[in-house]
MIROBA-45622 format. One record per residue (C-alpha): residue in one letter; residue number from 1; x, z, y. Coordinates in nm, 4 decimals. Last residue first. Layout:
BEGIN
['A'; NUM; [X; Z; Y]]
...
This chain:
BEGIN
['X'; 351; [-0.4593; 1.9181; 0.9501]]
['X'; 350; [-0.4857; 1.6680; 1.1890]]
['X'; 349; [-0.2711; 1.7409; 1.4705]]
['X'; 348; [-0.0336; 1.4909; 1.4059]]
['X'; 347; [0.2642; 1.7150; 1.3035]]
['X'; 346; [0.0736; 1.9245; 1.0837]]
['X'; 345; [-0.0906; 1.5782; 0.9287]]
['X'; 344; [0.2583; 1.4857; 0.8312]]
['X'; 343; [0.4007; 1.8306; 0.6931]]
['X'; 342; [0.0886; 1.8218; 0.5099]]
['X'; 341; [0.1284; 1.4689; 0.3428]]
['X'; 340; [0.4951; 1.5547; 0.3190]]
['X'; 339; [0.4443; 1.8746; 0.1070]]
['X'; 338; [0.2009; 1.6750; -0.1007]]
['X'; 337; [0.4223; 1.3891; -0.1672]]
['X'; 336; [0.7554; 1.6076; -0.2387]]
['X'; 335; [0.5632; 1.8207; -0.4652]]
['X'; 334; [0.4987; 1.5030; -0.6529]]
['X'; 333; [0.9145; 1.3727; -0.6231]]
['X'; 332; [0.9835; 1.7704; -0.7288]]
['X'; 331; [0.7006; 1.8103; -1.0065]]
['X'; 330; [0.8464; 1.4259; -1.1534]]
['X'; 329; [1.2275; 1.4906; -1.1614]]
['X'; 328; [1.2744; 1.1606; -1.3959]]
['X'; 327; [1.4682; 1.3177; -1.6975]]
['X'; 326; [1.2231; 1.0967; -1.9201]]
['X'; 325; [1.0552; 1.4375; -2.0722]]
['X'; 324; [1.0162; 1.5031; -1.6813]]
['X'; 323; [0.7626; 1.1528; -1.6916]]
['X'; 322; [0.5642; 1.2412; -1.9686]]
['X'; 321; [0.4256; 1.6027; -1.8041]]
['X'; 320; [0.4638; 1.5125; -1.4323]]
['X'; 319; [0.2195; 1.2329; -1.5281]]
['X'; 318; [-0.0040; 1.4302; -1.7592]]
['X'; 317; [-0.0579; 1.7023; -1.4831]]
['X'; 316; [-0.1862; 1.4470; -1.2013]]
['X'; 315; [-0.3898; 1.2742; -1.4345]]
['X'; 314; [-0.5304; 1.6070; -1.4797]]
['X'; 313; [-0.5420; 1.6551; -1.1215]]
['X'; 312; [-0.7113; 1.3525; -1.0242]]
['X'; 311; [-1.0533; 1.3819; -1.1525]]
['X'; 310; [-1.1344; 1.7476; -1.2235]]
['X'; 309; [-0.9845; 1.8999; -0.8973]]
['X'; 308; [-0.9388; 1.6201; -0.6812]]
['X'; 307; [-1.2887; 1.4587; -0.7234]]
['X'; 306; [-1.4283; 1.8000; -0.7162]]
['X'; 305; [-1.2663; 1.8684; -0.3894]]
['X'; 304; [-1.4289; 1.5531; -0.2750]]
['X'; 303; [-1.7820; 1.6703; -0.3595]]
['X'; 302; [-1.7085; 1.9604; -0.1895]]
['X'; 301; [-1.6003; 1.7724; 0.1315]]
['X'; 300; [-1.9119; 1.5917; 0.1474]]
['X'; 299; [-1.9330; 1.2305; 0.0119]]
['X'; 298; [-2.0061; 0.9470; 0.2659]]
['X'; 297; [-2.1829; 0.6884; 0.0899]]
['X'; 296; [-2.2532; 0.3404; 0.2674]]
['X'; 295; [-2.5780; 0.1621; 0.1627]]
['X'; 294; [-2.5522; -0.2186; 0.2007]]
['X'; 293; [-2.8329; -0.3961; 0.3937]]
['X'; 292; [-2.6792; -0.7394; 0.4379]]
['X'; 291; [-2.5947; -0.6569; 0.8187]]
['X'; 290; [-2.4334; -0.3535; 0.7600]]
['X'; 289; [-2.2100; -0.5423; 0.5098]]
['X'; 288; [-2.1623; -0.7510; 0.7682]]
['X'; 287; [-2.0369; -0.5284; 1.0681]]
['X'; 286; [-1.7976; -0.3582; 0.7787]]
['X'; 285; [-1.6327; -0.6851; 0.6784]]
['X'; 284; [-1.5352; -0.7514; 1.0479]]
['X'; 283; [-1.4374; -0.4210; 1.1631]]
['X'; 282; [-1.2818; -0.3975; 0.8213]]
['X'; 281; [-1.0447; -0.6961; 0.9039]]
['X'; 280; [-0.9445; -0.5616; 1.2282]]
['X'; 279; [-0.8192; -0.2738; 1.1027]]
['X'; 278; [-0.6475; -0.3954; 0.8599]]
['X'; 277; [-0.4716; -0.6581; 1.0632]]
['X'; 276; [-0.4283; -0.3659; 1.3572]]
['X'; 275; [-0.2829; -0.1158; 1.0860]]
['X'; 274; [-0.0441; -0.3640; 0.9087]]
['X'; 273; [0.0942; -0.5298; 1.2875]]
['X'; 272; [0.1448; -0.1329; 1.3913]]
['X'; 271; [0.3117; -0.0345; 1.0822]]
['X'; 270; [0.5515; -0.3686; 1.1527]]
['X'; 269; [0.6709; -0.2731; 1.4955]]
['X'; 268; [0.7461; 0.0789; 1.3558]]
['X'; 267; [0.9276; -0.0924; 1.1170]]
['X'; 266; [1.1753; -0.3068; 1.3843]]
['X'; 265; [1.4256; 0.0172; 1.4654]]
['X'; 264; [1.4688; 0.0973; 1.1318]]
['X'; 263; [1.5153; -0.3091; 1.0565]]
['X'; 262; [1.6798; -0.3930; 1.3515]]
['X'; 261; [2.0005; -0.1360; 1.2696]]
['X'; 260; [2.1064; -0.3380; 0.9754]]
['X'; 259; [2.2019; -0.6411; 1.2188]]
['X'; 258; [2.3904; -0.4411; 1.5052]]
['X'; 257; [2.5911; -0.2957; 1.1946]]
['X'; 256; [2.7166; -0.6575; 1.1000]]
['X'; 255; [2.5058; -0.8015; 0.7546]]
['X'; 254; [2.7270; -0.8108; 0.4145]]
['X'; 253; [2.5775; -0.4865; 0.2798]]
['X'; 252; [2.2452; -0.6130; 0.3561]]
['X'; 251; [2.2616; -0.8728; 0.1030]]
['X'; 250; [2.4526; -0.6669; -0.1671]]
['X'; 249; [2.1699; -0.4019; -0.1212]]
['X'; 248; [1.8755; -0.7019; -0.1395]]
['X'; 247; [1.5404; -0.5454; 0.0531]]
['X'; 246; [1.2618; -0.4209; -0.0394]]
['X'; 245; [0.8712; -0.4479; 0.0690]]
['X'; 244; [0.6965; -0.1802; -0.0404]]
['X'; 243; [0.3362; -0.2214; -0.2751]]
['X'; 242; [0.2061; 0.1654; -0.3677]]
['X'; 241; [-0.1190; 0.0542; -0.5067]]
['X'; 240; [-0.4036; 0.3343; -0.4248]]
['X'; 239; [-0.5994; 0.5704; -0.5202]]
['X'; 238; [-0.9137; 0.7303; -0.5123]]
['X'; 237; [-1.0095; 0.7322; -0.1605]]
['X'; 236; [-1.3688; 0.8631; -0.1980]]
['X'; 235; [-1.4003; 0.7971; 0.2054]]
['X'; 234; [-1.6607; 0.4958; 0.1797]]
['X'; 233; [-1.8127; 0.4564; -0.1068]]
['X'; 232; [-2.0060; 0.0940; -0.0981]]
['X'; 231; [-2.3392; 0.0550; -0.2272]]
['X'; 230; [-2.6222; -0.2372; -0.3131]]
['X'; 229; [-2.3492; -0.5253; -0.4386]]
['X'; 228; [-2.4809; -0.8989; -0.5392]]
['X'; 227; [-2.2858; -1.0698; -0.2095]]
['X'; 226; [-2.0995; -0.8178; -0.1138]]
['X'; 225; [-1.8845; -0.8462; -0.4315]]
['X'; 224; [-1.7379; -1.2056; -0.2508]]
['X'; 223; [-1.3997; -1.1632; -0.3938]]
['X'; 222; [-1.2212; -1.1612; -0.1021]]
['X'; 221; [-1.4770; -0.9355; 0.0529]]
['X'; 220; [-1.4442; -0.6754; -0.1763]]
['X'; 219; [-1.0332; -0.7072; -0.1329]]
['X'; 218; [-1.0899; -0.6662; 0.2337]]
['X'; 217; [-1.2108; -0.3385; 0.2761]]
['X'; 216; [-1.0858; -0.1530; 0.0961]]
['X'; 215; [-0.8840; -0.1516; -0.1885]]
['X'; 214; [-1.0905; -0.2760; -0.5003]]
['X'; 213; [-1.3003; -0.0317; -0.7446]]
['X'; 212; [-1.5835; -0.1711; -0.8935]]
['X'; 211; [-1.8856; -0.0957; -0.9611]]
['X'; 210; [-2.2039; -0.0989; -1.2612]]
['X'; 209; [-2.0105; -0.2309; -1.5404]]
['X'; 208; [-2.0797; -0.5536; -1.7791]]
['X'; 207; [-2.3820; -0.5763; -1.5784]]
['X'; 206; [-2.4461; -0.9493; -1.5837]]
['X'; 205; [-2.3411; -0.9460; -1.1792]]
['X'; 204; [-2.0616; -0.7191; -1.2011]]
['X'; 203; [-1.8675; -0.9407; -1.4469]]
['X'; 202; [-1.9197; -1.2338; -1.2609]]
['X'; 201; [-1.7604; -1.0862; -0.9661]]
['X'; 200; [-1.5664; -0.8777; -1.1227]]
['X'; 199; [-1.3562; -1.1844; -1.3139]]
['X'; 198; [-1.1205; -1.2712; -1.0231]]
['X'; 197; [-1.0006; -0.9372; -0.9892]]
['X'; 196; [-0.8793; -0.9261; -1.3866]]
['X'; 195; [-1.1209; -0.6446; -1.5950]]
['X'; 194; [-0.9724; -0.3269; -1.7185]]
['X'; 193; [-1.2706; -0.0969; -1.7933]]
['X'; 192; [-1.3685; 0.2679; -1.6841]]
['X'; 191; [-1.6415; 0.4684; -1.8551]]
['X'; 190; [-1.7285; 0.7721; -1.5937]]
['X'; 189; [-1.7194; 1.1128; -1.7533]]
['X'; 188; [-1.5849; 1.2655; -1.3996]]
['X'; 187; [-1.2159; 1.2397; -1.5864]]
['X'; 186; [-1.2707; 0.9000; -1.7128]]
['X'; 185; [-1.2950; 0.8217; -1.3081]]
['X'; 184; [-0.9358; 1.0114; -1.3173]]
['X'; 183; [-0.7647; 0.7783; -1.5633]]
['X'; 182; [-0.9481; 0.4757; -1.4086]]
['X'; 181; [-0.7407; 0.5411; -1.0998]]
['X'; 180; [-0.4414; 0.5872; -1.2206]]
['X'; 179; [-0.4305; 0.2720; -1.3786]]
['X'; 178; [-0.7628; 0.0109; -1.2952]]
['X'; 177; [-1.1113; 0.0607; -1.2309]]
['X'; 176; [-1.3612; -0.1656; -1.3331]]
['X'; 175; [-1.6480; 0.1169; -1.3592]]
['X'; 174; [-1.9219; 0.1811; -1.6607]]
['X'; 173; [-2.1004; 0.4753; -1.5524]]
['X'; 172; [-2.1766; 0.7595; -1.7765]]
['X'; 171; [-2.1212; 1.0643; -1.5687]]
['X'; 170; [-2.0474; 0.8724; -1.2196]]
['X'; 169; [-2.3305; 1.0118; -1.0326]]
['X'; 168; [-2.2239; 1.3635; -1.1054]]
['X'; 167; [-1.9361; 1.3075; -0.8461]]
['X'; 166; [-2.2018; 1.2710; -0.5987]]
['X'; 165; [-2.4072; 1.0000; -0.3981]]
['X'; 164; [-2.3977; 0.7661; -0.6590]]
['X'; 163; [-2.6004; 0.4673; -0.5874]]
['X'; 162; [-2.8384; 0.3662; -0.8518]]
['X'; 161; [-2.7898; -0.0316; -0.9916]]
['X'; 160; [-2.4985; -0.2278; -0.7897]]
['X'; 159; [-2.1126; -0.1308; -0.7137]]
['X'; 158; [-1.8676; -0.1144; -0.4743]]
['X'; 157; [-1.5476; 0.1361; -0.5156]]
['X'; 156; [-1.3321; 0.2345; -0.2949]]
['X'; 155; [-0.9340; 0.1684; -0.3030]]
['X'; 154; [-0.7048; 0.3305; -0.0687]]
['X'; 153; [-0.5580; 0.0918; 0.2016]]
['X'; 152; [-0.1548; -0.1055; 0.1107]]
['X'; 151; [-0.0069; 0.0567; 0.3962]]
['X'; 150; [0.2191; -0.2119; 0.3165]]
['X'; 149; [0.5217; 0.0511; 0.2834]]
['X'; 148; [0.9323; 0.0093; 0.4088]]
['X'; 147; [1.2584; -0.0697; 0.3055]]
['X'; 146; [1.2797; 0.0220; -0.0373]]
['X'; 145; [1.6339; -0.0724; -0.1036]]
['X'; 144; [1.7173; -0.3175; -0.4055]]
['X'; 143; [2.0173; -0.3971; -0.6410]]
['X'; 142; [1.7621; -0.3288; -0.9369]]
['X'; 141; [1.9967; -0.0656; -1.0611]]
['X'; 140; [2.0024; 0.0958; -0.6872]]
['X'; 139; [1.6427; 0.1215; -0.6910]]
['X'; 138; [1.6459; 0.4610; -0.9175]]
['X'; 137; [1.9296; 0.5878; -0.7179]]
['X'; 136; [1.7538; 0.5232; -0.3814]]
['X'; 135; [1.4222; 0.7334; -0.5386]]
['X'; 134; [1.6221; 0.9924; -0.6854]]
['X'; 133; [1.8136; 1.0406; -0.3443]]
['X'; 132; [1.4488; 1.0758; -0.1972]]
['X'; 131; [1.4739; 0.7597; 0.1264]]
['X'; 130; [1.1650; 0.6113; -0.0112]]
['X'; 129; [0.9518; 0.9344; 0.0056]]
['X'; 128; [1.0385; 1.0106; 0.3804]]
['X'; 127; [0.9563; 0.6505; 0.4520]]
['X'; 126; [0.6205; 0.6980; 0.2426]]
['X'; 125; [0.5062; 1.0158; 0.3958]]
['X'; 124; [0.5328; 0.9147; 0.7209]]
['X'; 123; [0.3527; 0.5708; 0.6660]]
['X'; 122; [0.0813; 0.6833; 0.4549]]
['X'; 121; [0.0631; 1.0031; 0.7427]]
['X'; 120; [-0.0298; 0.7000; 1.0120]]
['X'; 119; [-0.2728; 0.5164; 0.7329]]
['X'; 118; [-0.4870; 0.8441; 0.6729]]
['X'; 117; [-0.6562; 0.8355; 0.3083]]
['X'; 116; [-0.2633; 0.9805; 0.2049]]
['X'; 115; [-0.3864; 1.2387; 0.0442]]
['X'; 114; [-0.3051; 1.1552; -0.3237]]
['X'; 113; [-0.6430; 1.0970; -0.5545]]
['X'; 112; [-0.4800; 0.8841; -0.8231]]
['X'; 111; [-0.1439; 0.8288; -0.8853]]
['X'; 110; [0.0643; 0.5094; -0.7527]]
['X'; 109; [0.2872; 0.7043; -0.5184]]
['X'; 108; [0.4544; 0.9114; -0.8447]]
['X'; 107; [0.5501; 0.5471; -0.9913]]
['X'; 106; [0.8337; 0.6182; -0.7341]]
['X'; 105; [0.9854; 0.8041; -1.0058]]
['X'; 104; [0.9315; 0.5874; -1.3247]]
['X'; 103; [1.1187; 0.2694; -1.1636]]
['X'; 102; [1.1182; -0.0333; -1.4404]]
['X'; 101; [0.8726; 0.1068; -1.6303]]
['X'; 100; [0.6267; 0.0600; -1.3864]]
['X'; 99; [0.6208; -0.2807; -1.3740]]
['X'; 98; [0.3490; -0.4586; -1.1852]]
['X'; 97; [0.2319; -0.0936; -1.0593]]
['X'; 96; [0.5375; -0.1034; -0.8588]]
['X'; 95; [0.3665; -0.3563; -0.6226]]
['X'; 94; [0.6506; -0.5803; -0.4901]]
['X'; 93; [0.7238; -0.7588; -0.1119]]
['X'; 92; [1.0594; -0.9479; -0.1496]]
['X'; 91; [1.3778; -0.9755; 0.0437]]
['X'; 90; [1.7417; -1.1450; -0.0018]]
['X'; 89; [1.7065; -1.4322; -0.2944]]
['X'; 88; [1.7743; -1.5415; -0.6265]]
['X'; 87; [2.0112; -1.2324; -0.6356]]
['X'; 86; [1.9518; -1.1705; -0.9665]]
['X'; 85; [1.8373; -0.8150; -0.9318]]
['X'; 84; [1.6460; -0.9619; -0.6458]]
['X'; 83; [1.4974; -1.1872; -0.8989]]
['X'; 82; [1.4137; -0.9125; -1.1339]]
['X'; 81; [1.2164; -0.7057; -0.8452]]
['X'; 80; [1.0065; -1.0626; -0.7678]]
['X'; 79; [0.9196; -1.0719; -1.1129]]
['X'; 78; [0.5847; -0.9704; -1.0987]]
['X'; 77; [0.4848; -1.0998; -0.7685]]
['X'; 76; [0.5897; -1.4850; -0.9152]]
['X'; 75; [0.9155; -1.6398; -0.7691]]
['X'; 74; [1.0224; -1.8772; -0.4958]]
['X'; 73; [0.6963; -2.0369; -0.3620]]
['X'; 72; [0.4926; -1.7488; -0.5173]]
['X'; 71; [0.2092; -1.7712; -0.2875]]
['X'; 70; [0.3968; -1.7163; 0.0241]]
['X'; 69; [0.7810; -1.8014; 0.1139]]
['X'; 68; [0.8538; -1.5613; 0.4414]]
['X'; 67; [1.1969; -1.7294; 0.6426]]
['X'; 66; [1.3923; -1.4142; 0.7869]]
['X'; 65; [1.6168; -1.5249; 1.0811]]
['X'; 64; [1.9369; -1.3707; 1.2336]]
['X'; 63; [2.0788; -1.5940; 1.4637]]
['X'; 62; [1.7251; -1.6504; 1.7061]]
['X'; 61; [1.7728; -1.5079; 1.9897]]
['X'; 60; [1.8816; -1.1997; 1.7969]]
['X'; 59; [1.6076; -0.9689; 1.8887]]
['X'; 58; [1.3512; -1.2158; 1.9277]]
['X'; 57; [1.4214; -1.3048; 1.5181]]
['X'; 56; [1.4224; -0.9667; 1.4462]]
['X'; 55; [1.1007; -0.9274; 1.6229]]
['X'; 54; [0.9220; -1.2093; 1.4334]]
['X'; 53; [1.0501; -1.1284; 1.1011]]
['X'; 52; [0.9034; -0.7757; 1.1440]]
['X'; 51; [0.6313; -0.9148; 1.2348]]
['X'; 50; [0.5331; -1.1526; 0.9449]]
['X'; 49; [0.7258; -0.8564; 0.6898]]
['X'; 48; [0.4017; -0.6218; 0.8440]]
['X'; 47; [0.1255; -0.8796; 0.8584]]
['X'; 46; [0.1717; -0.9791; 0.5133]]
['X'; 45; [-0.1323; -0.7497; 0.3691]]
['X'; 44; [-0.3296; -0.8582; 0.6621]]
['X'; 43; [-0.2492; -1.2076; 0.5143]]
['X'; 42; [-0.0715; -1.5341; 0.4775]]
['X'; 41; [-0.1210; -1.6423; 0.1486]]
['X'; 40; [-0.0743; -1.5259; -0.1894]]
['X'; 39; [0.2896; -1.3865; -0.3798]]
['X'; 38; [0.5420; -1.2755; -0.1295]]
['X'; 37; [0.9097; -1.3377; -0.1653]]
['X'; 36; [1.1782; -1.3265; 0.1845]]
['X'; 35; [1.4347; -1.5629; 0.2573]]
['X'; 34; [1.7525; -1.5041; 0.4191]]
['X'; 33; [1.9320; -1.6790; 0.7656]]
['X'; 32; [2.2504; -1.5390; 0.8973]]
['X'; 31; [2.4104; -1.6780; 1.2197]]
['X'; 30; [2.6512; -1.4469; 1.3475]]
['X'; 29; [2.6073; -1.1601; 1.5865]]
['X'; 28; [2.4787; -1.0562; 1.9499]]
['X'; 27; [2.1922; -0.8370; 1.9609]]
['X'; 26; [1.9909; -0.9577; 2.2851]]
['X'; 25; [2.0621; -0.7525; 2.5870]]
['X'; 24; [2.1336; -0.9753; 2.8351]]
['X'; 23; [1.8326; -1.2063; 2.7731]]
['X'; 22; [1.6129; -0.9237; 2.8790]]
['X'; 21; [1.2673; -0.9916; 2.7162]]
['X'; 20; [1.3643; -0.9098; 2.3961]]
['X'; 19; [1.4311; -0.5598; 2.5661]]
['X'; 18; [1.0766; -0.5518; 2.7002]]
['X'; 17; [0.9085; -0.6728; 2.3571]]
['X'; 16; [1.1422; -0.3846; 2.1773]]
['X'; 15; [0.9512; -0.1240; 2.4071]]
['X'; 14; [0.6154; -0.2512; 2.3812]]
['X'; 13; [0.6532; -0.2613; 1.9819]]
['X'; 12; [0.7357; 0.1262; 2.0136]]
['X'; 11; [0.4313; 0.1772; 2.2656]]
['X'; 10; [0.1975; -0.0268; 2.0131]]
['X'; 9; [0.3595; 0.2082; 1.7424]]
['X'; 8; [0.1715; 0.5525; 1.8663]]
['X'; 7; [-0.1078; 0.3515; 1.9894]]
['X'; 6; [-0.1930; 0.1449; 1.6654]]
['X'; 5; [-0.1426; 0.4679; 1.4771]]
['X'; 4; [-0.4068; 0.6866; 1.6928]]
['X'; 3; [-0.6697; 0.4306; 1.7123]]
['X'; 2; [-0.6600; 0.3971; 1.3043]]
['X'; 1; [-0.7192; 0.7682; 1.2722]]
């Protein structure tokens, strides 16, 4: 799955590298430089804005530049939509889960159990999301565009004690598992808790909860779980954070057409930086785990369905339920998801 999307855009970023490399046709234009809001440090998560800054630079010759502030220079993750409101500056990377109230609809990407496992239909299904009318309209108050998805990878979950090599494994089981997420573990009769990242660790290792549920695979190994853990799922895919990067309206409204254009024509550039970091990062983390004797768990498609059907439908149901009393179109933005996901695999053969 991961070849497949690093070809597809590799031949895209191939293309804009052999205009960039035609002075001649460079996109002429006046000198604009913005500033751009991520929380942490460079990244596989920040490989996408990182070369999407690049190209637009390239593509300019250097008048239109993006500047990337990391580890809250300008403003903290959670108020990163605010300060965009404000105007405090031009582009930011946000999780919605950070404020969900804010933007109920595209809330809808952060439930648990969606088929978007696959990072190449994550992407399709996400750009075709973002541009939903409701969607625009909902971001429109915040002065922001969704511009594009981090791919942000579905969570698995790592844990010590028995491994649990079906959904009936989980009966009883104390899991940190967050949101959507720990709504549908509760489902399978598992006991989820709400514990901050940088207390699993600990947490795990004086059996507060068995596992843990962190987006794989480098969020384990960030937080050194590998170290005390026995098991790691594999393909459960349970959820995970929807985290776009957006983008100021009144500050794009002021760029020169030439200038707007780069950013369509630079994302599938940035999908392909997201799905080589990532990729390249489990390679890594996956060769050591293998080393230090982990157990990987492949559930069968049965077990999965039962994951779907009792874990994250229900959470599913509730969602729509709450979220149409609110006026937000929930069934159609959901439908919209699924539709898309299948559309999307259709397309790519992988249905």
């Amino acid at each position: 799955m991961r070849k497949s999307l690093i070809s597809v855009f590799a031949l895209a970023s191939f293309g804009a590298a052999a205009l960039v490399a035609t002075p001649s046709l460079a996109v002429d234009g006046p000198k604009v430089s913005w500033n751009l809001s991520v929380w942490g440090p460079p990244r596989a998560f920040t490989a996408g804005i990182e070369a999407l800054s690049s190209y637009i630079s390239k593509e300019t010759d250097g008048k239109f530049t993006i500047k990337i502030h990391y580890g809250d220079a300008l403003s903290k993750g959670p108020d990163n939509l605010d300060n965009i409101k404000l105007g405090a500056f031009e582009m930011a990377q946000i999780c919605t889960g950070y404020h969900p109230g804010k933007h109920p609809g595209i809330n809808a990407l952060d439930l648990p159990g969606l088929p978007l496992a696959d990072p190449e239909v994550h992407a399709l299904v996400h750009d075709v999301f973002y541009k939903n009318p409701y969607i625009v309209n909902e971001f429109k108050r915040w002065n922001a565009m969704v511009l594009m998805s981090v791919l942000q990878p579905q969570s698995e979950f790592m844990g010590v004690g028995e491994a649990p090599v079906t959904m009936a494994g989980y009966k009883g089981m104390r899991v940190r598992a967050l949101g959507g997420t720990g709504a549908a573990m509760k489902n399978l009769g598992a006991v989820p808790t709400s514990v901050p990242a940088p207390e699993v660790y600990n947490s795990l290792e004086r059996g507060v909860f068995q596992a843990a549920a962190f987006p794989f695979t480098y969020a384990f190994a960030s937080y050194k779980i590998p170290e005390i853990a026995k098991w790691y799922t594999t393909n459960l895919a349970p959820g995970a954070n929807n985290c776009p990067t957006v983008v100021a309206l009144d500050a794009f409204g002021k760029l020169p057409p030439q200038y707007k254009e780069l950013f369509e024509k630079g994302k599938p550039i940035a999908y392909a930086a997201l799905v080589k970091a990532h990729g390249e990062t489990d390679k890594k983390n996956l060769a050591d785990w293998e080393k230090k004797g982990l157990k990987a768990i492949k559930y069968s498609p049965a077990e999965l369905k039962i994951f779907e059907e009792v874990g994250a439908a229900p959470v599913w149901k509730t969602w729509v339920t709450e979220n149409a009393a609110k006026g937000v179109p929930a069934q159609e933005l959901l439908d919209l998801i699924l539709n898309e996901a299948k559309k999307a695999k259709a397309k790519l053969g992988k249905s």
